[in-house]
OpenMM code with the backbone's topology and positions (N, CA, C; nanometers):
from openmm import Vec3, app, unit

residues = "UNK UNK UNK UNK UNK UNK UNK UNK UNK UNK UNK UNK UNK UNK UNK UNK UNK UNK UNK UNK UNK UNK UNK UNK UNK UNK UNK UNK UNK UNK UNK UNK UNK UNK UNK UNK UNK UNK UNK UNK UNK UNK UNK UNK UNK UNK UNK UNK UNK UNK UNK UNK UNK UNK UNK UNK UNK UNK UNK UNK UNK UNK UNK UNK UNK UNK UNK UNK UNK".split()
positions = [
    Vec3(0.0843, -0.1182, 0.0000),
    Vec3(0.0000, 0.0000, 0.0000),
    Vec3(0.0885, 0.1241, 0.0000),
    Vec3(0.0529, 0.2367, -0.0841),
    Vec3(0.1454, 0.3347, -0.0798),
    Vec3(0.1070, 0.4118, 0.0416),
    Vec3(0.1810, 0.5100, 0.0647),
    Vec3(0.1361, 0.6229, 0.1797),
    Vec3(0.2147, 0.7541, 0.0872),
    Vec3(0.1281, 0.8357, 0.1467),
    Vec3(0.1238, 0.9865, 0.1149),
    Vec3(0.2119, 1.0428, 0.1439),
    Vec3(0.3469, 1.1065, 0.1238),
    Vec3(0.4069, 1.1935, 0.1379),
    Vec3(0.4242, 1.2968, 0.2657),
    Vec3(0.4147, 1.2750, 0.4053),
    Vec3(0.3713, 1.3876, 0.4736),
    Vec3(0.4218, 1.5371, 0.4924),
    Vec3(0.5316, 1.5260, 0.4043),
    Vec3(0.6055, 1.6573, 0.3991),
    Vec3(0.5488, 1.7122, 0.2257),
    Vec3(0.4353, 1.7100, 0.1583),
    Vec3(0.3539, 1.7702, 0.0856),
    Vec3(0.3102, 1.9441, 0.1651),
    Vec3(0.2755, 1.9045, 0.2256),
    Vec3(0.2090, 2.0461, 0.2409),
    Vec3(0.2882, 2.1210, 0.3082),
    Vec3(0.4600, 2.1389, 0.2801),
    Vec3(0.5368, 2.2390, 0.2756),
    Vec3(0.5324, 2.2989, 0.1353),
    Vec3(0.5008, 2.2494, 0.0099),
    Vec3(0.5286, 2.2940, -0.1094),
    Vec3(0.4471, 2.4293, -0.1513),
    Vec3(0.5188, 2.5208, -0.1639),
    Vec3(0.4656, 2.6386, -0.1838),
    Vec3(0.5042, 2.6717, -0.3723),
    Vec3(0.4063, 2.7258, -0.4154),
    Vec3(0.4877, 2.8071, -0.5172),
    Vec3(0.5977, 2.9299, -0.5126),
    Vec3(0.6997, 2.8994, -0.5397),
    Vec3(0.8222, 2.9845, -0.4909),
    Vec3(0.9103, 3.0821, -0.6221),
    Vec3(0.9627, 3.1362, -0.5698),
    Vec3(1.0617, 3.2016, -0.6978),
    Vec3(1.2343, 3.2098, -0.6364),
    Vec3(1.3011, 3.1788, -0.7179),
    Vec3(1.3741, 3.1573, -0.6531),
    Vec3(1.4844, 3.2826, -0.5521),
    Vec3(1.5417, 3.2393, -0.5127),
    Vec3(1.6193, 3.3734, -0.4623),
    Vec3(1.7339, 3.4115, -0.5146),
    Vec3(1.8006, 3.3419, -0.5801),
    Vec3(1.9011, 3.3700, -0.6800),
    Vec3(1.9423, 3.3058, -0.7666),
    Vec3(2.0546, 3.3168, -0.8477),
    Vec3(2.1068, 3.2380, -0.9758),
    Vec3(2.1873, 3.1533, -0.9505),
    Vec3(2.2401, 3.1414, -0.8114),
    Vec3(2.3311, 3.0326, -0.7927),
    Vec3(2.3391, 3.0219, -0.6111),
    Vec3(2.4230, 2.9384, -0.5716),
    Vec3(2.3761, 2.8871, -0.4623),
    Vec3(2.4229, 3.0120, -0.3526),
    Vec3(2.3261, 3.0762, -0.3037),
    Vec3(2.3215, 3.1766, -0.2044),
    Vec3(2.4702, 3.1905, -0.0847),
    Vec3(2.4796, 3.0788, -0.0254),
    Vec3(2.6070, 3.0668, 0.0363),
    Vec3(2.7366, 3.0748, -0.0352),
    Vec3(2.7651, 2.9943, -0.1471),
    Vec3(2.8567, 2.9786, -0.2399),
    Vec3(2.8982, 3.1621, -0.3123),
    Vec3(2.7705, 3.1572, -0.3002),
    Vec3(2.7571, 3.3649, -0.3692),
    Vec3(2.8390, 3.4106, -0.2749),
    Vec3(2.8357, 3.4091, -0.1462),
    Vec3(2.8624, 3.4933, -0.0676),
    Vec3(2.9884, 3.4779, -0.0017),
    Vec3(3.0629, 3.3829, 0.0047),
    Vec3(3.2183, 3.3029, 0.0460),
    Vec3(3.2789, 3.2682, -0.0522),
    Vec3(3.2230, 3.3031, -0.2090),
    Vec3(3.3110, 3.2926, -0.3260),
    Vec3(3.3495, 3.1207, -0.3523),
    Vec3(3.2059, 3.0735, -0.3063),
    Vec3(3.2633, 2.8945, -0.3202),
    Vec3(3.2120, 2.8477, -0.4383),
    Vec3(3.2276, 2.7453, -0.4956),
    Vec3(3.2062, 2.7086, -0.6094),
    Vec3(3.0297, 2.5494, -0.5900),
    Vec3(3.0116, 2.5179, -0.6740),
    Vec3(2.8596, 2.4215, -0.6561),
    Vec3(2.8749, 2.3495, -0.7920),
    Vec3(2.8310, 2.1893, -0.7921),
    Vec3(2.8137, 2.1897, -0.8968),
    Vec3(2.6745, 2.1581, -0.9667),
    Vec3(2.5930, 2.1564, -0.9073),
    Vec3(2.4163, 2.1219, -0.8822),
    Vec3(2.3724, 2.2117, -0.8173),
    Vec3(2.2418, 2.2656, -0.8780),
    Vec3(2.1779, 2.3279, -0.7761),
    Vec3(2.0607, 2.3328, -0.7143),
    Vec3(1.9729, 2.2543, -0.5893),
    Vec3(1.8969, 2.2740, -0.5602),
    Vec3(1.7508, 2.3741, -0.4997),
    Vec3(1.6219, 2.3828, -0.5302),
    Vec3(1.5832, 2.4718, -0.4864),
    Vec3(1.4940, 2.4291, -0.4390),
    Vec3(1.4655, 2.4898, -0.2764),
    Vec3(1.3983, 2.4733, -0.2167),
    Vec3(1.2287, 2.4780, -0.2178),
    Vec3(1.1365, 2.4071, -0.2062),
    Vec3(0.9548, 2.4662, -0.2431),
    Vec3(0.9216, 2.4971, -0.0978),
    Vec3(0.9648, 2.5282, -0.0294),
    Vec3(0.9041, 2.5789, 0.0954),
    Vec3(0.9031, 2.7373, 0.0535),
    Vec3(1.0562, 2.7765, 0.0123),
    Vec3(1.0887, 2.9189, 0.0595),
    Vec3(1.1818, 2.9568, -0.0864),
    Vec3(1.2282, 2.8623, -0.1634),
    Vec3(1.3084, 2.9458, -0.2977),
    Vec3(1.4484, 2.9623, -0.2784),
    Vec3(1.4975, 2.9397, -0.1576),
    Vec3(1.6196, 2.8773, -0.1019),
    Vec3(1.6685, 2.8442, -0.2217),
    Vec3(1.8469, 2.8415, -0.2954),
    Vec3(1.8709, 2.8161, -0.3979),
    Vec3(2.0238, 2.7617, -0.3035),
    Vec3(2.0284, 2.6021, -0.2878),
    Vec3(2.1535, 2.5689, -0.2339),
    Vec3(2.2458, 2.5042, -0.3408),
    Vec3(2.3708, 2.4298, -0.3051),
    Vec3(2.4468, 2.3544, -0.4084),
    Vec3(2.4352, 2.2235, -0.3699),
    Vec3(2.4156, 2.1128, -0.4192),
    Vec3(2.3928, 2.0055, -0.3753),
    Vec3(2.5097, 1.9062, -0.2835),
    Vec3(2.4589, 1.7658, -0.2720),
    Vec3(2.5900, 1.7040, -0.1576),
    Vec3(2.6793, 1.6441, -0.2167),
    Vec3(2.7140, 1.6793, -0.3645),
    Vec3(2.8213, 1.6725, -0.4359),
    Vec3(2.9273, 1.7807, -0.4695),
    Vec3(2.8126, 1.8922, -0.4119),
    Vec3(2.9410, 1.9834, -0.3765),
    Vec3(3.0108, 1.9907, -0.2868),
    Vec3(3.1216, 2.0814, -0.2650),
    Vec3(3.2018, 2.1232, -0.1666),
    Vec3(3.0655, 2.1498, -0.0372),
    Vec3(3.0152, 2.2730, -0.0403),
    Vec3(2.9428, 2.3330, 0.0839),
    Vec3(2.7927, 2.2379, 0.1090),
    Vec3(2.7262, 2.1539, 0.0302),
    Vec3(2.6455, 2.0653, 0.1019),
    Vec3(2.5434, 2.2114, 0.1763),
    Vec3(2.5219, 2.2782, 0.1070),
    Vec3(2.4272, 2.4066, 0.1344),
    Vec3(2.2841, 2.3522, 0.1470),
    Vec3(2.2587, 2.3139, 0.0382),
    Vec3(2.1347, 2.2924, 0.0136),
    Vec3(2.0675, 2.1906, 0.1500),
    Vec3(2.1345, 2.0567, 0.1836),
    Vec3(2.1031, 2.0061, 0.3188),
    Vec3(2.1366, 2.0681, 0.3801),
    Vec3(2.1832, 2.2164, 0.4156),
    Vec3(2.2429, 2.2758, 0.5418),
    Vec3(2.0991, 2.2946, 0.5887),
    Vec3(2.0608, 2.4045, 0.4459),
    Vec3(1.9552, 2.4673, 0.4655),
    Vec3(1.8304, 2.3115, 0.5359),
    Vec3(1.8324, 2.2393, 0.5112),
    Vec3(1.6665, 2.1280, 0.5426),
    Vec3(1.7587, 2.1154, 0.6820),
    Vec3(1.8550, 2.1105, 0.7506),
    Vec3(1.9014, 2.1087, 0.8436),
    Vec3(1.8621, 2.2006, 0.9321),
    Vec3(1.8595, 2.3609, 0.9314),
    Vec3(1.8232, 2.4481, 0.9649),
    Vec3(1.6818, 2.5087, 0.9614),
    Vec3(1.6440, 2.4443, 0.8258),
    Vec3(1.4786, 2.5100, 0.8465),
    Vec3(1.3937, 2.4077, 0.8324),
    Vec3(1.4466, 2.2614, 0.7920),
    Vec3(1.3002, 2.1647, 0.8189),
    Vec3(1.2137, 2.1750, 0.7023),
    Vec3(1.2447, 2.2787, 0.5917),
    Vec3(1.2369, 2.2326, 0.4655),
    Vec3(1.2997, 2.1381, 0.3993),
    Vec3(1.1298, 1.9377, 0.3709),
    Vec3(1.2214, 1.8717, 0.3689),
    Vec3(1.1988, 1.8483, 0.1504),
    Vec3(1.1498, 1.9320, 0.1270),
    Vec3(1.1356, 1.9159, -0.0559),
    Vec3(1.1733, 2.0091, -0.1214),
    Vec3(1.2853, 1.9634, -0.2042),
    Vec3(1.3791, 2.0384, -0.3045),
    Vec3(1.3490, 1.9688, -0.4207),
    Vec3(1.3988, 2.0860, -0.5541),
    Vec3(1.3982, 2.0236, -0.7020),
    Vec3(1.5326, 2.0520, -0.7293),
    Vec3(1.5655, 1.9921, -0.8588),
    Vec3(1.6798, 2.0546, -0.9689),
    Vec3(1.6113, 2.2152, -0.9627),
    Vec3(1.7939, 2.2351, -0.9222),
    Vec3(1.7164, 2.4131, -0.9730),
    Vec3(1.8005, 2.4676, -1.1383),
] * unit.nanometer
topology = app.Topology()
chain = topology.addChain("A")
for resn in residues:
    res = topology.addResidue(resn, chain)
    for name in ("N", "CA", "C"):
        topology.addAtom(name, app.Element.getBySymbol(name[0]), res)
């Protein structure tokens, strides 16, 4: 039997917050994926990058659904 998803009704329609991964922007680090958050538009680098942003962020805010950004 399947079950439902219970982290669905974080998904918001979002825009994102920037062109590349917000932390990486700001410490001059590099990403090579980028995830974006549907809670909030959060734009991290994935856990193949160096900074692992993008789980920082579901670490910190409990936003647990991201896409390819």
């Amino acid at each position: 039997m399947a079950t439902k998803c219970s982290h669905l009704d974080q998904v918001r329609e979002v825009t994102p917050s920037t062109q590349g991964c917000e932390e990486c922007l700001h410490t001059g680090g590099r990403w090579l994926h980028l995830r974006m958050c549907l809670s909030c538009g959060h734009i991290g680098c994935c856990d193949s990058s160096p900074g692992k942003h993008a789980t920082k962020h579901f670490h910190a805010t409990g936003h647990a659904i991201m896409r390819n950004a």
